[in-house]
N, C-alpha and C positions, 0 to 999 in steps of 0.2 A: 487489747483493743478490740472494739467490737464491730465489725462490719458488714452491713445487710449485704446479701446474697445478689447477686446481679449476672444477668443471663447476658449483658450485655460489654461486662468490662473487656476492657481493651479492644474496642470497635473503634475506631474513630470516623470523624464524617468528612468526606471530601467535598469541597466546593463542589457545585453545578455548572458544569462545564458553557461558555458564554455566557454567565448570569452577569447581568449589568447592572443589576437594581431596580429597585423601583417604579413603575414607570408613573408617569405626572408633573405635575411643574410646583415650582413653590415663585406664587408674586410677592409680593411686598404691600401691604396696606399702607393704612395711614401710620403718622408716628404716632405712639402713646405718652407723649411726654418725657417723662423719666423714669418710667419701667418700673417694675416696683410689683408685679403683678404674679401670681402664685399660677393659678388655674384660671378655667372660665366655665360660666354656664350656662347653657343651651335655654334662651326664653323660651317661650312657647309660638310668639310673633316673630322670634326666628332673628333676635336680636343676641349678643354674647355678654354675659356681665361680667369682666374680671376682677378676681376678689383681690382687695388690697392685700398682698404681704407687706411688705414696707413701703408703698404708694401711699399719698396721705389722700387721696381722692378713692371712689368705686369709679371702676374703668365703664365703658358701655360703649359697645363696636357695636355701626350696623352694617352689616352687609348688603345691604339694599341699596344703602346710599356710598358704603365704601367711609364711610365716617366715624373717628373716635371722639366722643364725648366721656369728659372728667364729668364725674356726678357728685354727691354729695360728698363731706369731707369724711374720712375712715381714721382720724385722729393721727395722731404724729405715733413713732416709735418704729421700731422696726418688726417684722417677723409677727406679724398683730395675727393673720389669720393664712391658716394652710389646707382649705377647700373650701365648697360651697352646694349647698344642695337645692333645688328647686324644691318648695312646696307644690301642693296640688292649687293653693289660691293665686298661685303667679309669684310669691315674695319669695325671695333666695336669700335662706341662712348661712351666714358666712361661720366656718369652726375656728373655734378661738385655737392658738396657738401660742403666743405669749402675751396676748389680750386677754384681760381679766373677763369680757365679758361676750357674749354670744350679739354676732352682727347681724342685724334684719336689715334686707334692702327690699323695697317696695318699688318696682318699676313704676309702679300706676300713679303714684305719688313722687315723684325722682329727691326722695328723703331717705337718709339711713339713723337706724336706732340702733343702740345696744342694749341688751338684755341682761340681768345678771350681775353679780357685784362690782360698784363701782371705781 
């Protein structure tokens, strides 16, 4: 058996004595219906898109107003997409996951399309 060299084995790390975590608060927004929701991403107007995993809707929180809006439909199924990337034109590609096809969401339009074999 082959084992890299380590200048470090058998150190182990002791707690930091008082450490209590974190500091900050965690509120509660709005609800998002029935969850369903993989990741999110960062508009540019400072809005959050979550990308449908099994949600049959695109999620859309805004923090400004403290409000969730269900946006276009993101088809039925489950596990359809597992990230999302912001383009530089504003529209957020959702990555297929067991969605046959690549999801465009256009904020500027509150439409979503799929790309890619039907």
């Amino acid at each position: 058996m082959f084992r890299y060299p380590s200048k470090y084995e058998g150190l182990t790390m002791a707690p930091t004595p008082n450490y209590i975590g974190l500091l900050g608060t965690l509120t509660v927004g709005p609800s998002s219906g029935s969850g369903g929701y993989g990741v999110g991403v960062l508009l540019p107007d400072g809005r959050v898109v979550f990308v449908p995993y099994s949600a049959a809707s695109v999620g859309v929180y805004d923090p400004a107003t403290n409000k969730f809006t269900m946006g276009p439909s993101a088809g039925s199924g489950t596990n359809k997409y597992m990230g999302g990337v912001l383009l530089p034109d504003g529209r957020v590609v959702f990555v297929p996951d067991n969605a046959v096809s690549v999801g465009v969401y256009d904020p500027a339009e509150p439409t979503s399309s799929r790309r890619g074999r039907e």
